[in-house]
C-alpha positions in Angstrom: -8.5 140.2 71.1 -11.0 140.8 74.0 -14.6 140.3 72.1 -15.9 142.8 74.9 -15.5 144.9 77.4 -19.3 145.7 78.9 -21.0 146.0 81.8 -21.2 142.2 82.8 -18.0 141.4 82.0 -16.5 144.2 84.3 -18.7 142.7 87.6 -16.0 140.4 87.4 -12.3 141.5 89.1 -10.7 138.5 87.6 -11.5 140.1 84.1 -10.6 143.6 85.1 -7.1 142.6 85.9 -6.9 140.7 82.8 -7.7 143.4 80.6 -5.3 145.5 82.3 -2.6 143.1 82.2 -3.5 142.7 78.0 -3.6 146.8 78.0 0.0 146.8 79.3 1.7 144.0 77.2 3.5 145.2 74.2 1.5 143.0 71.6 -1.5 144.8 69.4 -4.9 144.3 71.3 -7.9 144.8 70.0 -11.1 144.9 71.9 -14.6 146.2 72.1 -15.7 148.6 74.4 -19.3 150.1 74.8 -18.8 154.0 74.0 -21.3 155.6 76.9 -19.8 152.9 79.0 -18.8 155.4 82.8 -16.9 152.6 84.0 -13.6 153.6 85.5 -11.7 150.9 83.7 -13.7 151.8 80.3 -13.0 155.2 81.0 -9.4 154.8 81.9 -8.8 152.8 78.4 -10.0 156.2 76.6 -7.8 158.1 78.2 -4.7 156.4 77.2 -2.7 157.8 75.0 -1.8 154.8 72.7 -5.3 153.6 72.3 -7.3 154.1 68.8 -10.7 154.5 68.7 -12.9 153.2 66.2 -16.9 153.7 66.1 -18.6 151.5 64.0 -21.4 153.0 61.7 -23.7 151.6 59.5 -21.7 153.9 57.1 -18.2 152.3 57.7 -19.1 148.8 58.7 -17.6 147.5 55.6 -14.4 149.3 55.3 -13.9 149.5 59.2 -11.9 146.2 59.2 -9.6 147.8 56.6 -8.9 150.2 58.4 -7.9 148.5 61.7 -6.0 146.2 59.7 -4.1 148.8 58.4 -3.6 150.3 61.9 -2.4 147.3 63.6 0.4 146.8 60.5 1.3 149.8 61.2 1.8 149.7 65.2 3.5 146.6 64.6 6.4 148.4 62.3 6.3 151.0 65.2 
């Protein structure tokens, strides 16, 4: 888990490369990331193609766990 990925955090390389080396390991990773965040390494982490995103609304604050649970069961039966 990387609690998140924001602006501060990304001034330092030593973090960069550590959420790149978590981004290619083959274990689940869940992280948070700010979603108007232009940052290359923000924007590169959308771009892949085996990365769920998950907004969270006041509407599915509640069941949003659920539902990551439920995807991260499922990529590790994958």
């Amino acid at each position: 888990m990387i609690d998140e990925i924001a602006p501060m955090e990304l001034h330092s390389k030593k973090f960069q490369k550590a959420v790149k080396e978590s981004l290619n390991c083959e274990k689940p990773l869940l992280a948070v990331i700010h979603r108007r965040s232009s940052h290359p390494l923000i924007l590169s982490v959308k771009n892949r193609e085996d990365i769920l995103i998950f907004e969270v609304t006041s509407e599915n604050r509640n069941s949003l766990p659920y539902e990551i649970l439920d995807a991260l069961k499922k990529s590790s039966n994958e």
